[in-house]
C-alpha positions in Angstrom: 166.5 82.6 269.0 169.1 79.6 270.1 166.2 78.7 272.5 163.5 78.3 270.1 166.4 76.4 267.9 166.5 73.7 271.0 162.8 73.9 271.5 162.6 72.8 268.4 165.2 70.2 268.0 163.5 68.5 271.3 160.4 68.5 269.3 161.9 66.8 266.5 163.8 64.4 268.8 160.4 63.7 270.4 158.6 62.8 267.3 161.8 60.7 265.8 161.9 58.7 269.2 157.7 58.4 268.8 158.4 57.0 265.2 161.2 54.4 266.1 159.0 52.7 269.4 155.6 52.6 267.0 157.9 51.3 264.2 159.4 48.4 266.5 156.4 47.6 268.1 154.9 47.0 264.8 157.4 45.1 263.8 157.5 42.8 267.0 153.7 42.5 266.6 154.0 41.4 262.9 156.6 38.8 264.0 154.1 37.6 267.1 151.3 37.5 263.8 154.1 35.4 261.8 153.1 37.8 259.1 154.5 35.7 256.0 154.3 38.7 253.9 157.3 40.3 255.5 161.2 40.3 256.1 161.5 40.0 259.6 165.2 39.5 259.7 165.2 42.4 256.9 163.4 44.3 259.4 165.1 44.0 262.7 168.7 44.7 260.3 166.8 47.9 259.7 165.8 48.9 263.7 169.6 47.6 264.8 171.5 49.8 262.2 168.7 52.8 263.0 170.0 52.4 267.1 173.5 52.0 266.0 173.4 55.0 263.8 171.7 57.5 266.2 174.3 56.0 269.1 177.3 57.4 266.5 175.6 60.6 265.9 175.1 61.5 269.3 178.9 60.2 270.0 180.4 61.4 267.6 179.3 62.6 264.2 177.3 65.6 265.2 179.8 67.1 267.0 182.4 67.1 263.5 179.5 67.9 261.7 178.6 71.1 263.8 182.6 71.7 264.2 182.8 71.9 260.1 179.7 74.1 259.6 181.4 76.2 262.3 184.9 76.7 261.2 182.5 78.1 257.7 181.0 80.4 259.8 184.0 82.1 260.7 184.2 82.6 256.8 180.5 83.5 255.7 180.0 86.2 252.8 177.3 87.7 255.1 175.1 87.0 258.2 171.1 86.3 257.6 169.3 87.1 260.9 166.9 84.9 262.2 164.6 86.2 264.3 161.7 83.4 264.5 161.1 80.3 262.9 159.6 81.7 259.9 163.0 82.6 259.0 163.9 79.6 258.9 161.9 79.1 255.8 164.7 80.1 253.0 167.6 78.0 254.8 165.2 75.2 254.7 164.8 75.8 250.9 168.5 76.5 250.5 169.6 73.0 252.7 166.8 71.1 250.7 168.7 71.6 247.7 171.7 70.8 249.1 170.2 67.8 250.2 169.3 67.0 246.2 172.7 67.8 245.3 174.4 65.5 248.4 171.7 62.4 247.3 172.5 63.1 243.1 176.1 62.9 244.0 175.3 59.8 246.0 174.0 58.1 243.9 176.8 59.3 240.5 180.0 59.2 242.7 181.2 55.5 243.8 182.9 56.3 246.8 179.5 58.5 248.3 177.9 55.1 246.4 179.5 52.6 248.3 178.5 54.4 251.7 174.4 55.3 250.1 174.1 51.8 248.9 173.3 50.7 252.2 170.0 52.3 252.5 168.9 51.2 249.2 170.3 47.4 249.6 166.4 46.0 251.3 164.6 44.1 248.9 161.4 45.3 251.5 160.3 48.8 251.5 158.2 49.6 254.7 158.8 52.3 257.6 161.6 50.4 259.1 163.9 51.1 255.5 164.3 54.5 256.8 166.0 53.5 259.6 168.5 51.8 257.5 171.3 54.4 257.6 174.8 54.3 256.0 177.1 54.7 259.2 179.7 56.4 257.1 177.3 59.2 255.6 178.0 61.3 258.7 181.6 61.1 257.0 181.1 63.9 254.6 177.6 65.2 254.9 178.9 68.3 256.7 180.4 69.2 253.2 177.3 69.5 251.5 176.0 71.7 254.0 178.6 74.1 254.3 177.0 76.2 251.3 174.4 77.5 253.8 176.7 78.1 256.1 178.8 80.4 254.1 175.8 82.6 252.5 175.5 83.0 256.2 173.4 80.7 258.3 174.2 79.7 261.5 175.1 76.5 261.1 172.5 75.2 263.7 169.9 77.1 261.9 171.3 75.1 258.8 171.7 71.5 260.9 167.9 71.8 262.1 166.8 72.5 258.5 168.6 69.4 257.5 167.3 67.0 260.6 163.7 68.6 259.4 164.4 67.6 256.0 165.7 63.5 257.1 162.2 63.6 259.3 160.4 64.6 256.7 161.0 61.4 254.9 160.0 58.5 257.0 156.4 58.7 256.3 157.4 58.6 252.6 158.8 54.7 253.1 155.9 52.8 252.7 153.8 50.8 250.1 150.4 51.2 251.6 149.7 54.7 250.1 148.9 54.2 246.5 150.0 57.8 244.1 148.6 61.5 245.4 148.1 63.0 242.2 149.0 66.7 242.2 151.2 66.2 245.0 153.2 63.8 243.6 154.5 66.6 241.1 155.2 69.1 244.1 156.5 67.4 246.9 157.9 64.2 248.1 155.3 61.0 248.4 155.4 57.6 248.5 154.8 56.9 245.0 158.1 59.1 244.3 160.4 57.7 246.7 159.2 53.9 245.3 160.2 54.8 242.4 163.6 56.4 243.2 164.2 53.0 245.4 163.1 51.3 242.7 166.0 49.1 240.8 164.9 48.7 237.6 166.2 50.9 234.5 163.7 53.3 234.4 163.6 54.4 238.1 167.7 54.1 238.6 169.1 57.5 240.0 165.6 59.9 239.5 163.6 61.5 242.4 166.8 62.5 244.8 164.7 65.1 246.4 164.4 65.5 249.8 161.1 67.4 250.5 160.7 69.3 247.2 160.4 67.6 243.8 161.3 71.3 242.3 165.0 70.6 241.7 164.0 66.9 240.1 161.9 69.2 237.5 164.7 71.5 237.2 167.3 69.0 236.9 165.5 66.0 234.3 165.5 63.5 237.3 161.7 63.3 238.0 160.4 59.9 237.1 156.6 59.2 237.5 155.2 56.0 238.7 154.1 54.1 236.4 154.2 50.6 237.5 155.2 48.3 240.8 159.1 48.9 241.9 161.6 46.0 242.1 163.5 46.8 245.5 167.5 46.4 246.5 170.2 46.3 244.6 171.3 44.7 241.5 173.0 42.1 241.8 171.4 42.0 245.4 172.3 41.9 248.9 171.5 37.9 250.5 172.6 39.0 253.9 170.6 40.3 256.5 173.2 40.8 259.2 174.0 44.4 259.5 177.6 44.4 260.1 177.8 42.9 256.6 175.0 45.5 255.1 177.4 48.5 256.5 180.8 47.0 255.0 180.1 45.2 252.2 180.5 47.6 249.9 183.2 50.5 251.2 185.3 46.6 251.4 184.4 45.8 247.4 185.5 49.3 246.7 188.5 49.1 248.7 188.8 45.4 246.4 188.5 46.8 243.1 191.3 50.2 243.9 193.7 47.5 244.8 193.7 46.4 241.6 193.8 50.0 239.8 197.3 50.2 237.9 197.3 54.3 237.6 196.3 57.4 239.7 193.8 57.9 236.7 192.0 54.6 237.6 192.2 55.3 241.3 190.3 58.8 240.5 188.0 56.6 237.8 186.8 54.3 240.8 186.5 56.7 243.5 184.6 59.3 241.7 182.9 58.1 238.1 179.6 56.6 238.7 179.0 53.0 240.1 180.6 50.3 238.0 182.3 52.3 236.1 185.3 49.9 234.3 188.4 50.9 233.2 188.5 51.4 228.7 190.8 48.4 228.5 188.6 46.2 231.0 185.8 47.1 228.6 187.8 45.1 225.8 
């Protein structure tokens, strides 16, 4: 079974490293066409922090990652045998929720915010956005994966379903496919994940699915679209260097908890939602 796991994973690697060359030649041909239309600085930020990232996981991040879900292995309720890639099928389901849970949680909790920020902080949306990856996610995504684990997944069985669910996505960051009707209600498309990048009102913190938009039904956080998204954050980020994309905001976090006077504001900036203020700063 561990074979067809590594088949598998060199497929996925294959296809990934297929997507990042067509993605930065199109982006160096767009450049050579002085396409006026797009971010080119915005762009290369994008295909830099995508190298750096993979560069860390390979280095380091995987190997804590796999260590954590290991160490819960030792201590699974039970062991689910996995036999062919079929069975694969309900610890993809199970590690697709946690992914919704891991992005919600993003997206309420400042701390997780302050790392997730980065990929929403483009005011373009195209194919290269997805390469824009927080460098400190590989921090604590382990955690959110360790349910799996523990119902008794072998932790690469749970790590595949989770690199599946990340590749899944890149053909979702793009604003050349208009809505998919029907589809649009079932899985992850286009027209969701706009929204969900989306920084206006309405689309803040909906559509955190990763491949299914079941648990955004379940949960009240599907949001139709139902009108052209206003990308990056608000107030947004000028800079296109991506040093400054990556530390801009774990350093304005690390600002604001300097100022905290109590252990209960320290908890109130770490883990209420983003821009949460203190009741007498509200005064």
């Amino acid at each position: 079974m561990f074979l067809i796991f590594q088949d598998f994973m060199k497929s996925v690697g294959a296809l990934s490293a297929t997507v990042f060359v067509f993605v930065t030649l199109r982006s160096v041909y767009l450049l050579w066409r002085r396409r006026s239309d797009i971010d080119h600085a915005q762009n290369f930020s994008n295909l830099f922090i995508a190298l750096c990232a993979h560069s860390l996981r390979s280095l380091i991040f995987d190997g804590w990652v796999l260590a954590l879900l290991a160490l819960c292995y030792q201590h699974r309720l039970s062991t689910q045998e996995l036999t062919s890639l079929s069975d694969l099928l309900p610890c993809l389901l199970l590690v697709d929720f946690a992914y919704y849970v891991k992005h919600r949680c993003e997206h309420r909790m400042n701390v997780l915010w302050a790392a997730h920020s980065v990929h929403h902080s483009s005011s373009d949306f195209n194919l290269t956005t997805t390469g824009r990856t927080p460098w400190l996610r590989w921090l604590y995504d382990g955690l959110f994966f360790a349910p799996p684990v523990l119902l008794g997944y072998h932790p690469l069985a749970v790590w595949l379903s989770f690199q599946w669910v990340l590749f899944y996505q890149i053909w979702i960051h793009t604003q050349h496919i208009g809505s998919l009707g029907l589809l649009d209600r079932l899985i992850n498309t286009p027209a969701n994940h706009r929204v969900h990048h989306g920084s206006q009102e309405l689309y803040q913190d909906t559509n955190f699915g990763g491949i299914l938009m079941l648990w955004d039904h379940l949960f009240g956080t599907y949001q139709k679209e139902v009108g052209p998204a206003r990308f990056g954050l608000t107030p947004p980020l000028l800079s296109a260097n991506p040093f400054v994309i990556q530390v801009r905001a774990p350093l304005l976090l690390l600002k604001t908890l300097k100022t905290a006077t109590s252990w209960r504001e320290r908890w109130g900036y770490l883990f209420f939602r983003p821009g949460w203020k203190t009741p007498s700063a509200g005064k």
